[in-house]
DOLODREN-560499 format. One record per residue: residue number from 1; x, y, z of N, C-alpha, C in turn. Coordinates in pm, whole numbers. Example, Ala and Ser with C-alpha at 12.3 -4.5 7.8 and 13.67 -1.06 7.14 Angstrom:
BEGIN
+-----+--------+--------+--------+--------+--------+--------+--------+--------+--------+
| pos |    n_x |    n_y |    n_z |   ca_x |   ca_y |   ca_z |    c_x |    c_y |    c_z |
+-----+--------+--------+--------+--------+--------+--------+--------+--------+--------+
|   1 |   1319 |   -569 |    780 |   1230 |   -450 |    780 |   1320 |   -330 |    780 |
|   2 |   1285 |   -225 |    708 |   1367 |   -106 |    714 |   1290 |      3 |    787 |
+-----+--------+--------+--------+--------+--------+--------+--------+--------+--------+
This chain:
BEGIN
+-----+--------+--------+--------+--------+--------+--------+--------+--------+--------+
| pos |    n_x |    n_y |    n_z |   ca_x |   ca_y |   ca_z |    c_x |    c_y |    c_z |
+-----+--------+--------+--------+--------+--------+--------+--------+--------+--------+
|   1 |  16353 |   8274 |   1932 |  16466 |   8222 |   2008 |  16584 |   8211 |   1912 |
|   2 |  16729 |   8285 |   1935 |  16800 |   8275 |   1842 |  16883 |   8111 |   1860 |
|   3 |  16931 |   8108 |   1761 |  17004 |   7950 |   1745 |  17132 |   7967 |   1852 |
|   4 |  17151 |   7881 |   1909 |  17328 |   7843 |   2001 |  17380 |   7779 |   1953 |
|   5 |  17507 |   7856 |   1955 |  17648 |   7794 |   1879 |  17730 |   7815 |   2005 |
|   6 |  17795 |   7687 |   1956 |  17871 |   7633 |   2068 |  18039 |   7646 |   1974 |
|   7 |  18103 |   7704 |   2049 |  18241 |   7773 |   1981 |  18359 |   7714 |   2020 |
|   8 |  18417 |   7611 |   1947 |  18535 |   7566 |   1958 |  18650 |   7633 |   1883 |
|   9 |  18758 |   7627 |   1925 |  18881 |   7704 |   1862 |  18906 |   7631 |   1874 |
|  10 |  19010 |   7619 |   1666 |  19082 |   7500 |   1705 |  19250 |   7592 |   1613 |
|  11 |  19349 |   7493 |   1675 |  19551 |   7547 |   1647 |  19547 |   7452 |   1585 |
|  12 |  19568 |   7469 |   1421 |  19651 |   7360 |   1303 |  19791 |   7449 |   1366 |
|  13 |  19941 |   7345 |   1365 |  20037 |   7399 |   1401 |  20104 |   7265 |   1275 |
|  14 |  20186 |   7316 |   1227 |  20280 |   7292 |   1077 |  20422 |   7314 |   1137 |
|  15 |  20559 |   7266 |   1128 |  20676 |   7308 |   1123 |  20702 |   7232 |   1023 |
|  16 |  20773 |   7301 |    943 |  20848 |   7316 |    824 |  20992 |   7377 |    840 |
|  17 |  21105 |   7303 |    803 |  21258 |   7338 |    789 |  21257 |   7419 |    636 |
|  18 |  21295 |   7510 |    658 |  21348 |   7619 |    606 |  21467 |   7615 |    536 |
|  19 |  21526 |   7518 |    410 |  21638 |   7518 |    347 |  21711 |   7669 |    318 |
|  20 |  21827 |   7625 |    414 |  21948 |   7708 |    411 |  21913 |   7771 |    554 |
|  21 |  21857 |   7758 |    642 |  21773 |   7836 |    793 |  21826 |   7710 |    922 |
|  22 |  21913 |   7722 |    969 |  21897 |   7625 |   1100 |  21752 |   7653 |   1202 |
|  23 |  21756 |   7534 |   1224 |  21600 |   7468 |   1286 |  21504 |   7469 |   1248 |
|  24 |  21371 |   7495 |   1279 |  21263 |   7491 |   1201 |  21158 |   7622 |   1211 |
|  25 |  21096 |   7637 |   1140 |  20982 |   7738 |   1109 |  20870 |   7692 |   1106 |
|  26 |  20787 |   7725 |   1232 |  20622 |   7682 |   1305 |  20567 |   7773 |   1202 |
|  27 |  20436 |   7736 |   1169 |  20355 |   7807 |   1096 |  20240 |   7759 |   1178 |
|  28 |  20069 |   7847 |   1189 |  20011 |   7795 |   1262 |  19869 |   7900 |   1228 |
|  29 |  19772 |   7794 |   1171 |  19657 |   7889 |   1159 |  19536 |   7815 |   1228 |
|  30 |  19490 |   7938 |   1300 |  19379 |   7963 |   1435 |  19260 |   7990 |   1354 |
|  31 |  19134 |   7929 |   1310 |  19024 |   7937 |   1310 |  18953 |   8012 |   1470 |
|  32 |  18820 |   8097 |   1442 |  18783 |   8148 |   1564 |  18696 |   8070 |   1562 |
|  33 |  18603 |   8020 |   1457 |  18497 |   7941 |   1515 |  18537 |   7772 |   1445 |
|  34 |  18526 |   7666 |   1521 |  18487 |   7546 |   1383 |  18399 |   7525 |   1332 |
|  35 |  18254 |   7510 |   1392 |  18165 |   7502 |   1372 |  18124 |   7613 |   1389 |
|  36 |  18001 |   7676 |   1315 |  17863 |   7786 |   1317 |  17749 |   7760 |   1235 |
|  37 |  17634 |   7811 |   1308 |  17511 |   7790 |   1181 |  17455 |   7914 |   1190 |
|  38 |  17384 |   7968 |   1096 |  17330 |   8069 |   1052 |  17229 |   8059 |    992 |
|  39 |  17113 |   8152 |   1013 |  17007 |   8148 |    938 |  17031 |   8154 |    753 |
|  40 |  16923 |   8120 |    648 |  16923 |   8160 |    555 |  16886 |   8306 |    487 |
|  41 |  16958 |   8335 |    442 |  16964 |   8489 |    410 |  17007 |   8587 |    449 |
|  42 |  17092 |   8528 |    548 |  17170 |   8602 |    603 |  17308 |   8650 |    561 |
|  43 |  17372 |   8664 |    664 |  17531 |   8706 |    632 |  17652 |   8640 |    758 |
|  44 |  17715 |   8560 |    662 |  17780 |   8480 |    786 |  17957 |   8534 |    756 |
|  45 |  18047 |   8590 |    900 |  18184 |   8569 |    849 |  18215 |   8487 |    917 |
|  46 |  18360 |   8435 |    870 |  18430 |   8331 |    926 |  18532 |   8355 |    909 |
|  47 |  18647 |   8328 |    995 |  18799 |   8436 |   1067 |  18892 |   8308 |   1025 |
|  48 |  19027 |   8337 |   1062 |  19093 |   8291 |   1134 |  19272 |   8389 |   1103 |
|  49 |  19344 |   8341 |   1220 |  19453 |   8417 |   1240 |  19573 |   8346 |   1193 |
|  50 |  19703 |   8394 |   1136 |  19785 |   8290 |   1087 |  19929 |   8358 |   1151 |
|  51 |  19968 |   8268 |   1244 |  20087 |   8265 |   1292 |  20214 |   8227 |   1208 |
|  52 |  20324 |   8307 |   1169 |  20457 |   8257 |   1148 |  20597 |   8332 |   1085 |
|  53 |  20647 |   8284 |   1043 |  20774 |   8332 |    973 |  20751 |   8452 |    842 |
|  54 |  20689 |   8412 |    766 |  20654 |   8491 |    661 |  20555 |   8518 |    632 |
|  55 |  20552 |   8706 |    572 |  20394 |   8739 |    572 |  20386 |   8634 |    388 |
|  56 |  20218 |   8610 |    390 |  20134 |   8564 |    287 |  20154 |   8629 |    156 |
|  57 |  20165 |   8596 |     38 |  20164 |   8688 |    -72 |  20029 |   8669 |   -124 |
|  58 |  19983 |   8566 |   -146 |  19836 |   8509 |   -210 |  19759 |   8441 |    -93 |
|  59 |  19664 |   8452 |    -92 |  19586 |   8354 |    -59 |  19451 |   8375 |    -72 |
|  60 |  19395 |   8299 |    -52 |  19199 |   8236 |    -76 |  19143 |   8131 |    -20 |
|  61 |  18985 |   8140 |     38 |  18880 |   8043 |    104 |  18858 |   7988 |    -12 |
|  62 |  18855 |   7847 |     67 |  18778 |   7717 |    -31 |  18652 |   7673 |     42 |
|  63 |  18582 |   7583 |    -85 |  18497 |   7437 |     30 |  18590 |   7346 |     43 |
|  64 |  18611 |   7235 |    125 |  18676 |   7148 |    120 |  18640 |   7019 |     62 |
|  65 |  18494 |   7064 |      0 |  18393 |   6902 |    -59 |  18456 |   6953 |   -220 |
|  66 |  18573 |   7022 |   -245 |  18613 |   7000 |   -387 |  18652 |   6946 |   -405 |
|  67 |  18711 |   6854 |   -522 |  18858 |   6759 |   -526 |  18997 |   6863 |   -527 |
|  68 |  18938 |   6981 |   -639 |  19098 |   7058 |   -597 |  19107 |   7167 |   -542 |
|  69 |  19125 |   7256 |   -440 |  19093 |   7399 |   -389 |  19025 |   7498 |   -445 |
|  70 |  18936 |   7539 |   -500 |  18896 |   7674 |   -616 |  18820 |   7784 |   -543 |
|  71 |  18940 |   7854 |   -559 |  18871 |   8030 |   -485 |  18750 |   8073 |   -503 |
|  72 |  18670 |   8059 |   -382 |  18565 |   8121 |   -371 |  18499 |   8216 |   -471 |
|  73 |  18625 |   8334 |   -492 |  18592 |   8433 |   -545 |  18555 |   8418 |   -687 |
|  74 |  18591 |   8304 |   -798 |  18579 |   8245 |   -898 |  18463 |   8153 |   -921 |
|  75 |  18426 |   8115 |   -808 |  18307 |   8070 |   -798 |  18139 |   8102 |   -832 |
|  76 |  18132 |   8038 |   -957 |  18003 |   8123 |  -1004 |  17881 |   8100 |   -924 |
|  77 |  17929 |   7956 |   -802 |  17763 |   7994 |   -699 |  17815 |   8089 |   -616 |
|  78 |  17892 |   8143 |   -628 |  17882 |   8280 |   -485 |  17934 |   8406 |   -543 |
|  79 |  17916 |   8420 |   -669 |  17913 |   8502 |   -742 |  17824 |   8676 |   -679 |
|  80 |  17882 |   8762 |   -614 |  17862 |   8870 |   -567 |  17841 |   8856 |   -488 |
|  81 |  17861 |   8725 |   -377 |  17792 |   8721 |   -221 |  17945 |   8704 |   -138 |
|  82 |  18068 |   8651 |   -200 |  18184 |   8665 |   -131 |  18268 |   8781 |   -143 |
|  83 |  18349 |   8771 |      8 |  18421 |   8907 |     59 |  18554 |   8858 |     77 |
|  84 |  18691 |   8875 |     60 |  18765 |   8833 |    157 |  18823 |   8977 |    245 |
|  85 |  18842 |   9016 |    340 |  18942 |   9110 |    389 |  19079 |   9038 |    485 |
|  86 |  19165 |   9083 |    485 |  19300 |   9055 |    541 |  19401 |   9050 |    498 |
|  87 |  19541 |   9074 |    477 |  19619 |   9080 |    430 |  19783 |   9063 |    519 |
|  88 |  19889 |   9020 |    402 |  20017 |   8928 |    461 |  20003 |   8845 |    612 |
|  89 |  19975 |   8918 |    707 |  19958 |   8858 |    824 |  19818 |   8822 |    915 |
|  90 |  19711 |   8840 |    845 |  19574 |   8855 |    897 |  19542 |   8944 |    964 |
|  91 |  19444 |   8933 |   1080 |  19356 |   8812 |   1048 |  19279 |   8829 |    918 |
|  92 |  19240 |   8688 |    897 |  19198 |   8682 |    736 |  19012 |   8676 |    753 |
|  93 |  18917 |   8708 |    693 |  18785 |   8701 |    690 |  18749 |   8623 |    526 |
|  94 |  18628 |   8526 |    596 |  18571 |   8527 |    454 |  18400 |   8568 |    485 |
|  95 |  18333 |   8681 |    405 |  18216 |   8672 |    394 |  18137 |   8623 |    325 |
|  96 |  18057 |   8562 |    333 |  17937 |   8521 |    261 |  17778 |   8586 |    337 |
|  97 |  17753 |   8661 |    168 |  17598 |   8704 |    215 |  17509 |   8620 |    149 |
|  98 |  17392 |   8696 |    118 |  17281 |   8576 |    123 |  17305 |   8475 |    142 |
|  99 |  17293 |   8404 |    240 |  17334 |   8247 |    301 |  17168 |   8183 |    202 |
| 100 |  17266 |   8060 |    125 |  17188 |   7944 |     69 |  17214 |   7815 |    168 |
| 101 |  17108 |   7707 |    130 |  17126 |   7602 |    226 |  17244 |   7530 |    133 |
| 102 |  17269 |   7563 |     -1 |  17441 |   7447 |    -50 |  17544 |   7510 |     -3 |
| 103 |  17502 |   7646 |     79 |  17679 |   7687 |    113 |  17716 |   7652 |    245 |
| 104 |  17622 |   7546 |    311 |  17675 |   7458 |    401 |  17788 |   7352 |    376 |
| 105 |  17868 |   7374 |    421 |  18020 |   7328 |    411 |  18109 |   7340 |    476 |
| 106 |  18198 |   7278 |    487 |  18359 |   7332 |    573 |  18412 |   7373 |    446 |
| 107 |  18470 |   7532 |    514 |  18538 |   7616 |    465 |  18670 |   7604 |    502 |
| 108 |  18769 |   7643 |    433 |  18897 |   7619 |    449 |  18992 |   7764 |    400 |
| 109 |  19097 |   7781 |    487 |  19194 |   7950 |    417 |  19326 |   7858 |    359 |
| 110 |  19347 |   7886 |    245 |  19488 |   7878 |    204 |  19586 |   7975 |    206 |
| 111 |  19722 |   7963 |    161 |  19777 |   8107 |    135 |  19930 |   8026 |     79 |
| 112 |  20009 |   8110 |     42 |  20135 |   8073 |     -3 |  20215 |   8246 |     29 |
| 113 |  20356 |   8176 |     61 |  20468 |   8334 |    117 |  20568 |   8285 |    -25 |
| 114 |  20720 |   8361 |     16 |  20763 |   8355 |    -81 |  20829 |   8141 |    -51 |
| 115 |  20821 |   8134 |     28 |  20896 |   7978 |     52 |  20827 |   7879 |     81 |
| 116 |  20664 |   7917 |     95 |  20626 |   7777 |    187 |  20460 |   7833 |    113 |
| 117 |  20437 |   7726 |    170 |  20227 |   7691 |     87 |  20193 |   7659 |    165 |
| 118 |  20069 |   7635 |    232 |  20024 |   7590 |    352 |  19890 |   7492 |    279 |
| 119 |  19923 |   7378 |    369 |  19854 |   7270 |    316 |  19716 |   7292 |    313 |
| 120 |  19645 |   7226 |    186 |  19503 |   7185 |    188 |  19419 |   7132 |    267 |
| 121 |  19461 |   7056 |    342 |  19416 |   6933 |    419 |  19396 |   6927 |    537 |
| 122 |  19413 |   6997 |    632 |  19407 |   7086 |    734 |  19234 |   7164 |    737 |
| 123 |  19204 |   7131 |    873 |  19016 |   7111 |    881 |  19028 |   7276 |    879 |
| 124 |  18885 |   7313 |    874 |  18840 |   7474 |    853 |  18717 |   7482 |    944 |
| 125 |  18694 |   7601 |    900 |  18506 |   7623 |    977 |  18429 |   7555 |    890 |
| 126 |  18289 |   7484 |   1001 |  18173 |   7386 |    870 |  18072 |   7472 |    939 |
| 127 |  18011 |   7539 |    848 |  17909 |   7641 |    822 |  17769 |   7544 |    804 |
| 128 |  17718 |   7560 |    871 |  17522 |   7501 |    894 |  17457 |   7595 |    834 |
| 129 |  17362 |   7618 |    738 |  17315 |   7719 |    706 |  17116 |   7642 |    680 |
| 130 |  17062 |   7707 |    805 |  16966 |   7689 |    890 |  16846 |   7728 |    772 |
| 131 |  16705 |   7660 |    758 |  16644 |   7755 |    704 |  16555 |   7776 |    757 |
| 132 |  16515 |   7787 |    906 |  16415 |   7882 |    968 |  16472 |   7843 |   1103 |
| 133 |  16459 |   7948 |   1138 |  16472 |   7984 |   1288 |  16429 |   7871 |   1417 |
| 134 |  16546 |   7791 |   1476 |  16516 |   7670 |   1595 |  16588 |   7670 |   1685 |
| 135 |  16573 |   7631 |   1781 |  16687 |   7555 |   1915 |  16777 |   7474 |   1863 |
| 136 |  16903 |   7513 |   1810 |  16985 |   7401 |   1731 |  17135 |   7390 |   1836 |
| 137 |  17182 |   7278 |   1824 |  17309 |   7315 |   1897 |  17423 |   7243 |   1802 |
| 138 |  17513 |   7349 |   1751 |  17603 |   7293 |   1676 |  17731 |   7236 |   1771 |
| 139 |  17810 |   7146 |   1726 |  17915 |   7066 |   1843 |  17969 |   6974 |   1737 |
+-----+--------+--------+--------+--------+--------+--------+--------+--------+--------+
């Protein structure tokens, strides 16, 4: 019996004034899932879309159980198991393969354009990472 996930979308929406720009500039990033769980050993992605004014120059997935943001990709526990694809305007992906039970976490996308950073603090997808196969309902 495969596991059910129950799929909430959730809109972080940001406006930020734009020095030297009359009115303001919405910025707005769309997670597809909040919650998901996945078996162990598997391969889990996790999306989301970023609405606004300026395309991205940098950006990178975090956990959010860090004290300060640190790119996935630098990360020596996910050392050859992370992916990112997407670029200036998304949508953005993060993969993770072999799913371990510590890479249960809320995940989080950052990014920075040439004028604006998009906050840390702002919720992400929280990844369940299952280790055998049940009737689970994430919510």
């Amino acid at each position: 019996i495969p596991p059910y996930l129950v799929v909430l979308p959730i809109d972080l929406l940001l406006c930020h004034c734009v020095s030297g720009v009359q009115g303001q500039r919405c910025y707005r990033v769309t997670y597809t899932k909040r919650r998901t769980c996945v078996l162990k050993g598997s391969t889990v992605d996790i999306s989301c879309t970023y609405v606004g004014y300026y395309s991205t120059t940098s950006s990178f997935w975090f956990r959010s159980d860090k004290s300060t943001p640190e790119d996935l990709t630098t990360d020596p526990g996910y050392a050859g198991r992370v992916e990112y694809t997407g670029t200036y305007r998304g949508p953005f992906t993060l993969r993770i393969t072999d799913l371990r039970e510590e890479d249960s976490a809320e995940y989080r996308f950052t990014f920075k354009t040439d004028n604006f950073e998009w906050g840390h603090s702002f919720p992400g997808t929280t990844l369940s990472v299952l280790v055998q196969q049940m009737e689970v309902w994430c919510n």
